[in-house]
C-alpha positions as a Markdown table, in Angstrom:
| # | Residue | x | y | z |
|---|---|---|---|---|
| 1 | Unk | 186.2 | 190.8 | 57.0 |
| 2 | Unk | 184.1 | 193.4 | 54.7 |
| 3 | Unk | 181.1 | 191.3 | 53.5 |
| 4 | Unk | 179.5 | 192.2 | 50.2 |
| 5 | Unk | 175.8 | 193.0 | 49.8 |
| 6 | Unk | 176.1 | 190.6 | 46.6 |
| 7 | Unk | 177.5 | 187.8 | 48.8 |
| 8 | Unk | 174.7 | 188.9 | 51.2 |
| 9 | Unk | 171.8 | 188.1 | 48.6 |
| 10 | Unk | 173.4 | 185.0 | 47.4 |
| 11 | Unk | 173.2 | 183.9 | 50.8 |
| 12 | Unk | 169.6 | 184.5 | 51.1 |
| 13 | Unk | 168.8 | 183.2 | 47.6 |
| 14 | Unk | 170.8 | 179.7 | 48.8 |
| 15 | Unk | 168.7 | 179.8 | 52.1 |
| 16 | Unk | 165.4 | 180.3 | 50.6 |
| 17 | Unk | 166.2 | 177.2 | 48.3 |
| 18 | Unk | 167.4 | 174.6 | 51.3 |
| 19 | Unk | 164.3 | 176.0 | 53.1 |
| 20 | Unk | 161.9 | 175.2 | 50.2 |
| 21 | Unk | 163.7 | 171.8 | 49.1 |
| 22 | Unk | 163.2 | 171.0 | 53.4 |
| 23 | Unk | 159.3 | 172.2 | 53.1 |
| 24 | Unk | 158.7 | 170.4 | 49.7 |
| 25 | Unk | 159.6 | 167.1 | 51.0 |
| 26 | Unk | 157.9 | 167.5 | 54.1 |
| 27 | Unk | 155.0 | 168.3 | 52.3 |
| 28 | Unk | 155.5 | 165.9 | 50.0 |
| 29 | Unk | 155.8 | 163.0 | 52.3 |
| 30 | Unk | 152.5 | 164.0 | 53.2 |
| 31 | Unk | 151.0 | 164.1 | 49.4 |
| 32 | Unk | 150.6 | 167.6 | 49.3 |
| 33 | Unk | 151.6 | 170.5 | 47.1 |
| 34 | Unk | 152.4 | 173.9 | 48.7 |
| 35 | Unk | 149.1 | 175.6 | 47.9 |
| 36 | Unk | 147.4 | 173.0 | 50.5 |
| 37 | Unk | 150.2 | 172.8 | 53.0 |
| 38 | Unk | 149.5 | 176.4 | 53.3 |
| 39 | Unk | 145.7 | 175.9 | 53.3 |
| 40 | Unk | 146.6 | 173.5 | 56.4 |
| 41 | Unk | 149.2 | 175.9 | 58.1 |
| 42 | Unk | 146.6 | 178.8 | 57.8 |
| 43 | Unk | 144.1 | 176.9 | 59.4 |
| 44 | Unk | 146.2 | 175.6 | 62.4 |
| 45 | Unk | 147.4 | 179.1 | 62.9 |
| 46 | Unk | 144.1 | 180.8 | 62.5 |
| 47 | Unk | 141.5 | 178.2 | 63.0 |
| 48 | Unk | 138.0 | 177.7 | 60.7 |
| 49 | Unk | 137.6 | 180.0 | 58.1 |
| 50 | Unk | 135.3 | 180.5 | 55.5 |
| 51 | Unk | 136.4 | 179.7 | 51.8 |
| 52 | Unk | 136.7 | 183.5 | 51.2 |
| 53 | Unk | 138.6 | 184.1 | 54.1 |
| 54 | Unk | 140.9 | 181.7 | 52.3 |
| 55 | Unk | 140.8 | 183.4 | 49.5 |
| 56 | Unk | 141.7 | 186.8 | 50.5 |
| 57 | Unk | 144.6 | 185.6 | 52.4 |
| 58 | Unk | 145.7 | 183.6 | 50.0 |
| 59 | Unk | 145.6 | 185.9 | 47.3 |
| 60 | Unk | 143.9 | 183.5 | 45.1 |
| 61 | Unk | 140.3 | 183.3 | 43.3 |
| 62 | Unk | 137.6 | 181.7 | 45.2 |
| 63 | Unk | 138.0 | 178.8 | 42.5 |
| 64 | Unk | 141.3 | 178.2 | 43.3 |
| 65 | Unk | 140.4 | 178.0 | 46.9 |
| 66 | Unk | 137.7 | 175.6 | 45.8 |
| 67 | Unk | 139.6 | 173.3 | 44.0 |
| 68 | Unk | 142.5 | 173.3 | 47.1 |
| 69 | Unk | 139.7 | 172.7 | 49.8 |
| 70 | Unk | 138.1 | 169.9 | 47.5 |
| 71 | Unk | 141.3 | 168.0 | 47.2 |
| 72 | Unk | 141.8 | 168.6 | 50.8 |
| 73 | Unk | 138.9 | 167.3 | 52.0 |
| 74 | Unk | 138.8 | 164.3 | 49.4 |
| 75 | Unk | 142.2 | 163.1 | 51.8 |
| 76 | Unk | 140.8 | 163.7 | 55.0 |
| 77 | Unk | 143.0 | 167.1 | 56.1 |
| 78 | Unk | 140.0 | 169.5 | 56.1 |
| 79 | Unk | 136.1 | 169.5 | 56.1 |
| 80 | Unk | 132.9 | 171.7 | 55.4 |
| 81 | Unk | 130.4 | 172.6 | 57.4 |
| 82 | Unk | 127.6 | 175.2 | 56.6 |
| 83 | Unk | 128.2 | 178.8 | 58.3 |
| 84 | Unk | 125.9 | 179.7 | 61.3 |
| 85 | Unk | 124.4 | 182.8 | 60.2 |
| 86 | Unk | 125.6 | 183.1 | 56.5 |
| 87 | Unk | 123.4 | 180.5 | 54.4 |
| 88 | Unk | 126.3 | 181.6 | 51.3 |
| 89 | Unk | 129.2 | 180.6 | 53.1 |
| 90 | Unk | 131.1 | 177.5 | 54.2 |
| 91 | Unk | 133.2 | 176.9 | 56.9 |
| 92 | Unk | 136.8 | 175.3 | 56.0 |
| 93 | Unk | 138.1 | 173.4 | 59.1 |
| 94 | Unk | 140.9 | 170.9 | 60.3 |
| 95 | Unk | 140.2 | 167.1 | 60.8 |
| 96 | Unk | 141.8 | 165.5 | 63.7 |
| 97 | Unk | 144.2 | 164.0 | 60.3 |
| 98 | Unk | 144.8 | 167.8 | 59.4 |
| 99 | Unk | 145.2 | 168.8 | 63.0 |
| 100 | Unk | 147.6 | 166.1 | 63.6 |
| 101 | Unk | 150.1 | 166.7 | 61.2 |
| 102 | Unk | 150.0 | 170.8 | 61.2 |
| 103 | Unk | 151.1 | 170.0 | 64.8 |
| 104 | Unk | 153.8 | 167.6 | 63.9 |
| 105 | Unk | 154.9 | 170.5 | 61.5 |
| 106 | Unk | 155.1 | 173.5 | 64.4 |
| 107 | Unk | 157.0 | 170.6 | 66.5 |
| 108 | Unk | 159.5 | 170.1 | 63.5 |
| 109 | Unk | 159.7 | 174.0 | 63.1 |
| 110 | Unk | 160.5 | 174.7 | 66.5 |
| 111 | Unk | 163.2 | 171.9 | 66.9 |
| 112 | Unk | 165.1 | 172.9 | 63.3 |
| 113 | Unk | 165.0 | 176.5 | 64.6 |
| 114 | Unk | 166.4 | 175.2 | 67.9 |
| 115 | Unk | 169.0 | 173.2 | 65.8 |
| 116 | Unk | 169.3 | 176.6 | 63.1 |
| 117 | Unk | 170.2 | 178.8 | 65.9 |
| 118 | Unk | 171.9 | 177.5 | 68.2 |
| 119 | Unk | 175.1 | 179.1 | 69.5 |
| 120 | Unk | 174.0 | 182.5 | 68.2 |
| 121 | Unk | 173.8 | 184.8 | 71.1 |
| 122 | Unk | 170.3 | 186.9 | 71.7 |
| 123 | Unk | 172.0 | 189.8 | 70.4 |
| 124 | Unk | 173.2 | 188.2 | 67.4 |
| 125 | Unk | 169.3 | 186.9 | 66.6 |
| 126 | Unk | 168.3 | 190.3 | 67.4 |
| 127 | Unk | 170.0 | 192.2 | 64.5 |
| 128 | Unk | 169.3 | 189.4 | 62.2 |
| 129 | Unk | 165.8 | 189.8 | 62.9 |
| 130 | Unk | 165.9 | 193.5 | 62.1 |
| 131 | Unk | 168.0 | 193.4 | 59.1 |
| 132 | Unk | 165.7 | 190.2 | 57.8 |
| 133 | Unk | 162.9 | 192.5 | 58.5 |
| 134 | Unk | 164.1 | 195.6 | 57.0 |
| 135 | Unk | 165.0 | 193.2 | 53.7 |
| 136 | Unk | 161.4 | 191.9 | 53.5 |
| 137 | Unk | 160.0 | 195.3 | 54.0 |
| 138 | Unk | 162.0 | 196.5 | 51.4 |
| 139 | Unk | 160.5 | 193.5 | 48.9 |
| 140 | Unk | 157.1 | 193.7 | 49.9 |
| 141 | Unk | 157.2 | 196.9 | 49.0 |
| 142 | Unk | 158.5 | 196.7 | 45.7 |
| 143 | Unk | 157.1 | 193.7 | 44.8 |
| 144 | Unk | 154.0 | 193.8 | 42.5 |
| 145 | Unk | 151.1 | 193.6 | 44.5 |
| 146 | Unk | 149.6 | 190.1 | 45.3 |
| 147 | Unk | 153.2 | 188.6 | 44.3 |
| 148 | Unk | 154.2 | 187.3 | 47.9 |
| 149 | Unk | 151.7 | 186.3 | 50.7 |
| 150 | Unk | 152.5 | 184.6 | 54.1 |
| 151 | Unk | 153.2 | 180.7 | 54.8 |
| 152 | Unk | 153.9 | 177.4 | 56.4 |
């Protein structure tokens, strides 16, 4: 059966939709918008950072990260706390709330990727990986830069 590359990219277009509907209303159960799910996810994944951390990875102004860190902290996911040695900066890190439910989110990940892939051989997951990586490396590097960052 001769796939097209057309059929190929629909495919990926339809998957990146299901996959954001499924993070939307996981995130929205949770009152949160995308911007601070990924504030949350980056913080699990990394641990404490300082607001400018933030906004480097996130690609954003230091007032964007500002605004997300207030409205994060204001529902009990994140807090501040003044940096050792750097009297300028502040130190963004999880609450036991935000701790909680970034954990409950790597448990969910790792049981719908159990469910996603299973009865595909390690050979089969192999060459999608390098094909899916080859794709994005393609777009990342065609993409304006600061278009696409990293996620939950």
């Amino acid at each position: 059966m001769a796939v097209e590359e057309t059929e190929v990219v629909d495919q990926l277009f339809e998957l990146a939709v299901v996959l954001g509907a499924q993070m939307n209303r996981r995130l929205a159960d949770s009152g949160l918008t995308p911007a601070r799910g990924e504030v949350i996810w980056l913080l699990h994944r990394r641990g404490q950072l300082t607001q400018r951390e933030l906004s480097d990875v996130l690609g954003c102004t230091p007032r964007n990260v500002t605004g997300l860190v207030d409205a994060l902290e204001s529902a009990g996911f994140v807090t501040r706390t003044k940096h050792p040695t750097d009297r300028r900066a502040v130190l963004v890190s999880l609450t036991t709330r935000g701790k909680t439910l970034a954990a409950g989110w790597g448990m969910d990940r790792d049981d719908g990727t159990a469910r996603l892939f299973a009865g595909t051989s390690r050979a089969e997951l192999a060459t999608f990986a390098t094909v899916l990586d080859r794709v994005l490396t393609v777009l990342r590097t065609t993409m304006p830069e600061g278009a696409t960052h990293g996620g939950p």
